[in-house]
C-alpha positions as CSV (number, residue, x, y, z in Angstrom):
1,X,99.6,120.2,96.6
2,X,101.6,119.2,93.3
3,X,103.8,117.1,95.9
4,X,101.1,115.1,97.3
5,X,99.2,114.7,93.8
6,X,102.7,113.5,92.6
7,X,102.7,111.6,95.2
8,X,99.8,109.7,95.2
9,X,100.3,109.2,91.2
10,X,103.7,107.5,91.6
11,X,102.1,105.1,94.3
12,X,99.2,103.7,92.1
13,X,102.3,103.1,90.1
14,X,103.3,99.4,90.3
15,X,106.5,99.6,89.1
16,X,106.6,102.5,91.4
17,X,105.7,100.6,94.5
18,X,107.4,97.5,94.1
19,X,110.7,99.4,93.4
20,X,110.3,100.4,96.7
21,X,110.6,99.2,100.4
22,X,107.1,99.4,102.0
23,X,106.5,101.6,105.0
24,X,105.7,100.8,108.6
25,X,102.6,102.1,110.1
26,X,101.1,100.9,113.0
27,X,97.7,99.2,113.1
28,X,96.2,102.0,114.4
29,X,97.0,104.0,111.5
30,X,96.4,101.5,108.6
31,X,93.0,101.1,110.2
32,X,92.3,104.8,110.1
33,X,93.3,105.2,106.5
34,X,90.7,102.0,105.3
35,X,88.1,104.0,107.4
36,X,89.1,107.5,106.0
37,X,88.9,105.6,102.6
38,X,85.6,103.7,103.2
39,X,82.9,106.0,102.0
40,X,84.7,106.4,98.7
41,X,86.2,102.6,98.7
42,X,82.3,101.4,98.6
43,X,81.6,103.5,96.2
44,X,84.5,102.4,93.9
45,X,84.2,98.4,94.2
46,X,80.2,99.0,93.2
47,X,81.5,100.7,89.9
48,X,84.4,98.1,89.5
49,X,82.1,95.1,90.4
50,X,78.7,96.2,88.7
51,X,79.6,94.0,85.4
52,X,80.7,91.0,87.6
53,X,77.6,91.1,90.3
54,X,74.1,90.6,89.8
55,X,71.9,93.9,90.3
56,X,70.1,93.0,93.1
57,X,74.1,92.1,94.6
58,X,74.0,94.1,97.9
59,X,76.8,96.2,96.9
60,X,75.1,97.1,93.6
61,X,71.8,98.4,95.3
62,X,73.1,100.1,98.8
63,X,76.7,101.5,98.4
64,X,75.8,104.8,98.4
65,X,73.7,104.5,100.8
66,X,76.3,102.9,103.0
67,X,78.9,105.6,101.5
68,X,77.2,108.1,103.5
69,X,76.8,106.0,107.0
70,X,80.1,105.7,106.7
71,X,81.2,109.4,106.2
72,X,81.1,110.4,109.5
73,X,83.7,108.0,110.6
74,X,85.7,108.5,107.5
75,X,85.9,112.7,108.8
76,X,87.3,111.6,112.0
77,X,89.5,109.6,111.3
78,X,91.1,111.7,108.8
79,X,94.1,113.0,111.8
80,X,95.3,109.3,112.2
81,X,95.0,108.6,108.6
82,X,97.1,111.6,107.6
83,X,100.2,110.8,109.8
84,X,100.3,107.2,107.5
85,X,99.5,109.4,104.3
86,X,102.7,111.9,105.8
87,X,105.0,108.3,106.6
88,X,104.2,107.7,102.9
89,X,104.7,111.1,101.4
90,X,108.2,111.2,103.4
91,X,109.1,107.6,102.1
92,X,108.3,108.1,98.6
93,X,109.4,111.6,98.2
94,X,112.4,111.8,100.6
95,X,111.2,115.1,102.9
96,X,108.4,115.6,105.2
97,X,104.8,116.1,103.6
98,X,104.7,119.9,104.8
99,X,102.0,121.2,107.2
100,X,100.1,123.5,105.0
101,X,98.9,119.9,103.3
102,X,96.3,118.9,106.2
103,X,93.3,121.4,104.4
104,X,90.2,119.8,103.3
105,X,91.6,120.0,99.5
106,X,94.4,117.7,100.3
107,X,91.5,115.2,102.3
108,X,89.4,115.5,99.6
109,X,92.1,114.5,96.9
110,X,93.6,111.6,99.1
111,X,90.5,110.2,99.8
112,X,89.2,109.2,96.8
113,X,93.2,108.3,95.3
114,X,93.4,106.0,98.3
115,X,89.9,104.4,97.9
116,X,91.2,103.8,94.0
117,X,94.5,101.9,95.6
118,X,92.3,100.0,98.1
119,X,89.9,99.0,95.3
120,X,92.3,97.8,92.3
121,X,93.4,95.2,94.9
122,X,89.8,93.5,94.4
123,X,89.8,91.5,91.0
124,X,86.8,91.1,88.8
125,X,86.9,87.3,89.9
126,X,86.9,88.5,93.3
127,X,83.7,90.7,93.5
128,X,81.1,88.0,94.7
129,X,83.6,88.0,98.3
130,X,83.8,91.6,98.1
131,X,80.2,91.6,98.3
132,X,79.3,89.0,100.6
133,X,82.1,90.8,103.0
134,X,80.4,94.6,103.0
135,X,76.9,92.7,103.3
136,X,78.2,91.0,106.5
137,X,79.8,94.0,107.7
138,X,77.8,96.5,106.6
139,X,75.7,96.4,109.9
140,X,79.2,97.7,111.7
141,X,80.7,101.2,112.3
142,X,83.1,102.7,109.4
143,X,85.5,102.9,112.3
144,X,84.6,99.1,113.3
145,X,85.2,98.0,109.5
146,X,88.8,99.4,109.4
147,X,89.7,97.4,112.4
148,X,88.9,94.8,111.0
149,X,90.9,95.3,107.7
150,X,93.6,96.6,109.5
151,X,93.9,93.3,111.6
152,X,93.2,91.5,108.3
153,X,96.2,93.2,106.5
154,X,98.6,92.2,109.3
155,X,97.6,88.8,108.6
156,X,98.1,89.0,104.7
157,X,101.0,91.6,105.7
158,X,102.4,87.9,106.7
159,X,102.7,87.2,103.0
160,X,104.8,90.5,102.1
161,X,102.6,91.7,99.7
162,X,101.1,94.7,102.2
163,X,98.2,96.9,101.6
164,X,98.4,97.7,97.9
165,X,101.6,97.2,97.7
166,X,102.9,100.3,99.8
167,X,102.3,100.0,103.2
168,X,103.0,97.5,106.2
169,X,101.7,97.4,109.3
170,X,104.2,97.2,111.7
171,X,104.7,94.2,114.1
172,X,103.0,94.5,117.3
173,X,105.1,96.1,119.9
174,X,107.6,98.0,117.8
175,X,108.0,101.6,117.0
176,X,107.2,102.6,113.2
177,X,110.5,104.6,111.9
């Protein structure tokens, strides 16, 4: 547990991340880790944007509500998202994350740490797009959602920047190391 909190510390590192070469995960994977994420990810850019959004902003008045919708689909996909969470834990600290780390204490920690990554990404100036994207997504499925970012990431992926600095998603048709 130390390794993975260590882990997830040094990646919301920027320093950290930049001094790094970004891992490889397959669509399928990044996609599972923004819908693992998504309950807490809503509930993070509502805090961060309050200041910068007006209160009746859609975000502002329904994110826990659409926290919770999203839940379900965030608990299934937690499998998918933990084999990216493993690529990243082997990356960034050199061994495999160890088996013992898949309990419900490690998915509740990630969660939330991830959804903090995913969220610092949105700037204050940024908030009125964040909004207008969950309300025009919001009538979709959590697992729906992270499609869509996933297949959104590949195409800022483009730009070498990745998602929050620390993962890539791999080019269609190859094999992720």
């Amino acid at each position: 547990m130390k390794r993975l909190g260590a882990m997830l510390m040094l990646a919301a590192m920027p320093g950290f991340t930049q001094a790094q070469t970004m891992v490889c995960v397959p669509r399928t994977q990044a996609a599972a880790l923004v819908t693992f994420a998504l309950p807490s990810l809503v509930e993070r850019l509502a805090d961060r944007c309050r200041a910068n959004l007006p209160p009746n902003a859609y975000l502002s008045v329904n994110a826990m509500a659409l926290a919770d919708r999203y839940r379900p689909d965030a608990a299934a996909a937690w499998p998918e998202a933990r084999r990216a969470i493993a690529r990243v834990f082997a990356q960034f600290l050199g061994q495999p994350m160890p088996a013992d780390m898949n309990s419900d204490l490690i998915r509740t920690l990630a969660e939330p740490a991830l959804a903090e990554l995913l969220a610092k990404q949105v700037s204050p100036r940024d908030c009125q797009t964040a909004d207008e994207a969950i309300t025009d997504a919001a009538a979709l499925s959590g697992r729906d959602v992270g499609r869509l970012a996933a297949l959104a990431a590949t195409i800022a992926d483009r730009k070498g920047k990745g998602i929050a600095g620390i993962l890539s998603i791999c080019p269609s048709g190859s094999v992720a190391p």
